[in-house]
C-alpha positions as CSV (number, residue, x, y, z in Angstrom):
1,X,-7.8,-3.8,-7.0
2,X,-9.5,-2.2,-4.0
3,X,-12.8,-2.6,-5.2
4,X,-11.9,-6.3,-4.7
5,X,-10.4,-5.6,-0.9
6,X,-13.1,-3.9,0.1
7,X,-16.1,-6.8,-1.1
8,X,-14.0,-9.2,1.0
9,X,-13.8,-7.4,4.0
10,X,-16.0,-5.1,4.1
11,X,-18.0,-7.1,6.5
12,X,-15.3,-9.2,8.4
13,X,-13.2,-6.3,8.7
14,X,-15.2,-2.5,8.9
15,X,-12.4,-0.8,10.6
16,X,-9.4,-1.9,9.0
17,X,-11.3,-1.3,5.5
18,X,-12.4,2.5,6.2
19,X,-8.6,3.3,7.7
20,X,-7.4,2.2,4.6
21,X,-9.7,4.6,2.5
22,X,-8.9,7.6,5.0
23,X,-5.2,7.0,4.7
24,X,-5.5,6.7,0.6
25,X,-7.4,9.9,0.7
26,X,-5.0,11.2,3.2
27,X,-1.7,10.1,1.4
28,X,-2.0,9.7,-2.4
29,X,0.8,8.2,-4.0
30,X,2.0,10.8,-5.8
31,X,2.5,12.8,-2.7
32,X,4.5,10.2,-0.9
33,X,6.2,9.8,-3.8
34,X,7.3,13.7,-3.5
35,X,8.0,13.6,-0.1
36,X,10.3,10.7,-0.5
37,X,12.4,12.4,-3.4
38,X,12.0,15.7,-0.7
39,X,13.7,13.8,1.8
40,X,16.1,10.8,0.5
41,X,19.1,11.0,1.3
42,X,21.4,7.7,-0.2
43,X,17.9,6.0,-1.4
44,X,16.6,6.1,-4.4
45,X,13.8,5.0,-6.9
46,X,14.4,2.3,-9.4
47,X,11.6,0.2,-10.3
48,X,9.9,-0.2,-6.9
49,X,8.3,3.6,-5.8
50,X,8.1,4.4,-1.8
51,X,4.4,4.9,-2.5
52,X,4.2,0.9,-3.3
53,X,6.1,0.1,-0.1
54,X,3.4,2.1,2.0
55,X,1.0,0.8,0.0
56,X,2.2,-3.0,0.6
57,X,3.3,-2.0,4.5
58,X,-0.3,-0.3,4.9
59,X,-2.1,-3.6,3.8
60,X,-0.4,-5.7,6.3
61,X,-0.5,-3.1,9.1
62,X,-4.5,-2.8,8.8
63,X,-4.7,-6.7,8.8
64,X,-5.8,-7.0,5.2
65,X,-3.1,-9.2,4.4
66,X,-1.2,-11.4,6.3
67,X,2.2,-11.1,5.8
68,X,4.0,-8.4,3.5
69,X,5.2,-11.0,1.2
70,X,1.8,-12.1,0.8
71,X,0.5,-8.8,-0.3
72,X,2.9,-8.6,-2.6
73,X,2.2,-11.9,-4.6
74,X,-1.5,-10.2,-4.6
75,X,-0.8,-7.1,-5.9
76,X,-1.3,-7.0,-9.8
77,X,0.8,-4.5,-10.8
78,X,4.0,-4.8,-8.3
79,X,6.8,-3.6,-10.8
80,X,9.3,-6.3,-8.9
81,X,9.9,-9.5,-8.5
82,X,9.1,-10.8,-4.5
């Protein structure tokens, strides 16, 4: 999947694409994922992960996608309905 976001905007976009790829490096899922369950307190996981909402949440915030229901329809594996 991000081998196809960053072909498209690559060139429209520079800045947006490489704070994307810092913040993956800087925040991999599983982490958030652990720091979520660290500090829940009356949430909790089902089918949709916190690591999926900052995933979806970092795509809009960057500009990559335009709303965060759009980046949902375009993510492949979203484990939800939108």
């Amino acid at each position: 999947m991000w081998d196809e976001v960053l072909a498209r905007f690559e060139k429209q976009a520079p800045a947006s694409v490489m704070a994307r790829l810092a913040l993956e490096r800087a925040m991999p899922a599983a982490w958030v994922d652990e720091v979520f369950e660290a500090n829940r307190q009356r949430q909790y996981p089902r089918e949709l992960l916190f690591s999926t909402v900052v995933e979806l949440m970092s795509l809009v915030s960057l500009g990559l996608r335009p709303s965060l229901h759009a980046a949902a329809r375009q993510m492949d594996n979203l484990p939800v309905s939108v």
